[in-house]
C-alpha positions as CSV (number, residue, x, y, z in Angstrom):
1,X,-13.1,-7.4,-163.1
2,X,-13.2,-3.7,-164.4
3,X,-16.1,-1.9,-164.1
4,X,-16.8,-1.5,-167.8
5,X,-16.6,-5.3,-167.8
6,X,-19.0,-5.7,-164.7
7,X,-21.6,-3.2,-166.2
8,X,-21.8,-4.6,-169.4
9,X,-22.3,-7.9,-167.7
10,X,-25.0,-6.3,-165.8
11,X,-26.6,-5.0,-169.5
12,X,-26.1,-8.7,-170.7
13,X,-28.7,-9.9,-168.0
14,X,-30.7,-7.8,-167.7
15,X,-31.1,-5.9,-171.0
16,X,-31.0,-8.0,-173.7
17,X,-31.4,-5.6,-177.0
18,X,-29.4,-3.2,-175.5
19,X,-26.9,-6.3,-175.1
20,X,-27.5,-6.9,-178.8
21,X,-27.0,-3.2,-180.0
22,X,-23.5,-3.4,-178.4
23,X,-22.5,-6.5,-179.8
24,X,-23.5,-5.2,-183.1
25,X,-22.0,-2.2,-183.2
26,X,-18.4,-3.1,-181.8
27,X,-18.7,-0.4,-178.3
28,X,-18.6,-2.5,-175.2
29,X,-14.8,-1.2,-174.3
30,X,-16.8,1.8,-174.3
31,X,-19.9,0.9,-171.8
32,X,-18.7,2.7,-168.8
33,X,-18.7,6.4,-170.6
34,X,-22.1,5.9,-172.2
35,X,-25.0,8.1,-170.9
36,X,-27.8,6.6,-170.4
37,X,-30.2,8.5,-169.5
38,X,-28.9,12.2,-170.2
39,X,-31.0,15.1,-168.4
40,X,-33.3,13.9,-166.3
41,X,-32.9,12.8,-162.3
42,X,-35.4,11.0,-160.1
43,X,-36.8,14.3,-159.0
44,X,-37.7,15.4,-162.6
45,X,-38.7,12.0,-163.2
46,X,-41.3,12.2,-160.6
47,X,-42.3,15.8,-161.3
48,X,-42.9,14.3,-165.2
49,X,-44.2,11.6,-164.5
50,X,-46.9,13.4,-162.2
51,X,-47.7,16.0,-165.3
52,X,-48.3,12.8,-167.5
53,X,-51.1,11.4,-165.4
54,X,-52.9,14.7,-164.9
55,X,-52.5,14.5,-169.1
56,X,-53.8,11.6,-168.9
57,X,-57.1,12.9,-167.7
58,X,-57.3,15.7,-169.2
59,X,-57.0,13.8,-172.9
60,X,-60.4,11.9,-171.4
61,X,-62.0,15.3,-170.3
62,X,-65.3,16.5,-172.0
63,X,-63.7,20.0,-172.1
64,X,-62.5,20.5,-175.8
65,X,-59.7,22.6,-174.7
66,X,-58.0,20.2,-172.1
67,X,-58.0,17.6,-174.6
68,X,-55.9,19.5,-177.1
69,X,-54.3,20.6,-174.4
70,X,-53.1,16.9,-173.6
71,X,-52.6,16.0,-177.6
72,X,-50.0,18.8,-177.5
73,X,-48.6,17.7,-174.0
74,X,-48.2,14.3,-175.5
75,X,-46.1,15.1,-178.0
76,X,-43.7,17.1,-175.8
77,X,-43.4,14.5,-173.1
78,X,-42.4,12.0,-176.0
79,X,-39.5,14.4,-177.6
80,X,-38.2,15.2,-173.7
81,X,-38.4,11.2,-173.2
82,X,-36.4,10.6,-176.7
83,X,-34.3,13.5,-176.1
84,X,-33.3,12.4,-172.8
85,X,-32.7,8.5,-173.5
86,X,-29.9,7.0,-175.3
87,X,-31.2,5.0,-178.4
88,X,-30.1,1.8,-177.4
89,X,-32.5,2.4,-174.2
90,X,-35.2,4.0,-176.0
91,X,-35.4,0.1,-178.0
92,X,-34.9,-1.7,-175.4
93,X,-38.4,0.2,-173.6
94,X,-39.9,-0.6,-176.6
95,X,-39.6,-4.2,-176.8
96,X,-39.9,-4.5,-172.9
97,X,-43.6,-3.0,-173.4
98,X,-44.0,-5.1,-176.7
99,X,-44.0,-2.4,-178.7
100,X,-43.2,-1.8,-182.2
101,X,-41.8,1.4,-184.3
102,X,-44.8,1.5,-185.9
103,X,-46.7,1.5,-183.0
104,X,-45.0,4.5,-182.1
105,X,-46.1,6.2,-185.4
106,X,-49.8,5.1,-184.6
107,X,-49.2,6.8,-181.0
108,X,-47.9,10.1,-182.2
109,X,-49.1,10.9,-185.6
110,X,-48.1,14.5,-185.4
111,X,-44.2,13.3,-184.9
112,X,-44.5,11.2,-187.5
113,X,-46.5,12.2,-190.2
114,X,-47.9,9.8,-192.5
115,X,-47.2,11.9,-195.5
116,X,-43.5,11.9,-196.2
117,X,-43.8,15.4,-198.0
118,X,-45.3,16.7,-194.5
119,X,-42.6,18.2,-192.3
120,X,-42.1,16.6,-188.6
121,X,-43.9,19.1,-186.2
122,X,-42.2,19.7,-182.7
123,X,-44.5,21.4,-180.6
């Protein structure tokens, strides 16, 4: 069994939509070159990921200032995340958590504006 075979046998199992995505759009000879996950190691992860849960707090702070500190923090750990994820991967997250596109919208309003005249704001 080639590798490309034996890692999109590994997708089949254990990631379902991804599974789907490549079914639907005709690339599992090409599985093996796919990036994945693009920039980020286990190292930055962890740095992140620490940076996140001090947001965290901060967005429940009583200081005005550390919690638009954390609104704007929120949006750039979502664009690195998005930026740094392969689509397929992005959707399968999604579903894992149970969550929706639109629940995504609801999460980051300033992304995705409800007004389709507004322009997306990266910040």
């Amino acid at each position: 069994m080639s590798s490309n075979n034996e890692r999109l046998e590994k997708i089949q199992n254990k990631y379902p939509k991804v599974a789907q995505f490549i079914e639907e759009t005709n690339i599992s000879e090409q599985v093996d070159r796919v990036m994945w996950v693009n920039s980020l190691d286990k190292n930055d992860f962890a740095v992140l990921l620490n940076e996140i849960l001090f947001k965290i707090g901060s967005g429940s702070s009583g200081s005005v200032e550390l919690r638009k500190n954390a609104k704007r923090s929120k949006n750039f750990y979502y664009n690195l995340a998005t930026d740094s994820t392969h689509l397929f991967a992005r959707h399968e997250a999604l579903a894992s958590l149970g969550l929706s596109q639109e629940d995504i919208k609801k999460l980051f309003p300033q992304v995705f504006p409800a007004d389709p005249n507004q322009t997306k704001i990266d910040l």
